[in-house]
C-alpha positions as CSV (number, residue, x, y, z in Angstrom):
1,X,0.8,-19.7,10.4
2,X,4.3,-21.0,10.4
3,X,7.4,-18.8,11.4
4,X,9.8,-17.9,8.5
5,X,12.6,-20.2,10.3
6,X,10.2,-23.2,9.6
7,X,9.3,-22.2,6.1
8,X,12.4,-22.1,5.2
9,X,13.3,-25.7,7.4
10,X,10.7,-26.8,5.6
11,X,11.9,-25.5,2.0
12,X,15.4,-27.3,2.5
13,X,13.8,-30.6,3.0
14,X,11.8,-30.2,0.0
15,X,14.8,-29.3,-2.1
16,X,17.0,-32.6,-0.5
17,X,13.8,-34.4,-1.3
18,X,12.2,-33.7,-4.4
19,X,15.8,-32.0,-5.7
20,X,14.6,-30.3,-9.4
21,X,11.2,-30.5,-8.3
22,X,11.0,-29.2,-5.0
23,X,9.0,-26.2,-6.7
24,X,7.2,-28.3,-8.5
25,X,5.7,-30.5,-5.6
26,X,5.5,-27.2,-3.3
27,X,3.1,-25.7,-5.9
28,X,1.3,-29.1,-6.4
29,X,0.5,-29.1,-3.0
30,X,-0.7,-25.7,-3.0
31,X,-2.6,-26.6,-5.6
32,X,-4.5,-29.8,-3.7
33,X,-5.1,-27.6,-1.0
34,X,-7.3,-24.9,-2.8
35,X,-10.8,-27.8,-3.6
36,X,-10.3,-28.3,-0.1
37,X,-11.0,-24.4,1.3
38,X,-7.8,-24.3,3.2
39,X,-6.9,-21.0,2.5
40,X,-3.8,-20.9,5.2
41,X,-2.5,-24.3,3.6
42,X,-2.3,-22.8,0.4
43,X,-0.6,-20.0,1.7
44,X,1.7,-21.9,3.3
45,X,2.8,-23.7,0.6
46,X,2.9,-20.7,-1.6
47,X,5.8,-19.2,0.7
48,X,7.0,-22.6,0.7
49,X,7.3,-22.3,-3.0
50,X,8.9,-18.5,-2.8
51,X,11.1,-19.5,-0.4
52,X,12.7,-23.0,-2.9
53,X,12.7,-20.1,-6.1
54,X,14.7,-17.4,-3.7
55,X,16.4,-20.3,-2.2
56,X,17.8,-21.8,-6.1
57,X,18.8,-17.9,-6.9
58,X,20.9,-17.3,-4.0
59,X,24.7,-17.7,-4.8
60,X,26.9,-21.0,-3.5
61,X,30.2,-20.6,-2.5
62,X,32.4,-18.2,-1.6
63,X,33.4,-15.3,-3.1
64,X,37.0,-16.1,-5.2
């Protein structure tokens, strides 16, 4: 299981990569992992997901 610190590592490059669908791709490759069996793999990209969605809600910027 990967550490938080790499989730979200992982969740930056994702959004720089895939921008507007970073979510998107996280949960289609989720999604390809569950014919497969790989029950941690989905997982992991499941908080992978969580982490892009909390990621997109948090506030940029300073406070004016």
């Amino acid at each position: 299981m990967l550490s938080d610190e790499e989730i979200y590592r992982i969740a930056h490059f994702m959004m720089h990569e895939h921008g507007c669908d970073a979510e998107l791709e996280a949960v289609a490759r989720a999604d390809r992992m569950i014919p497969r069996g790989d029950r941690n793999q989905v997982l992991i990209w499941f908080r992978i997901w969580w982490t892009i969605a909390l990621m997109r809600q948090s506030p940029s910027g300073g406070a004016h």
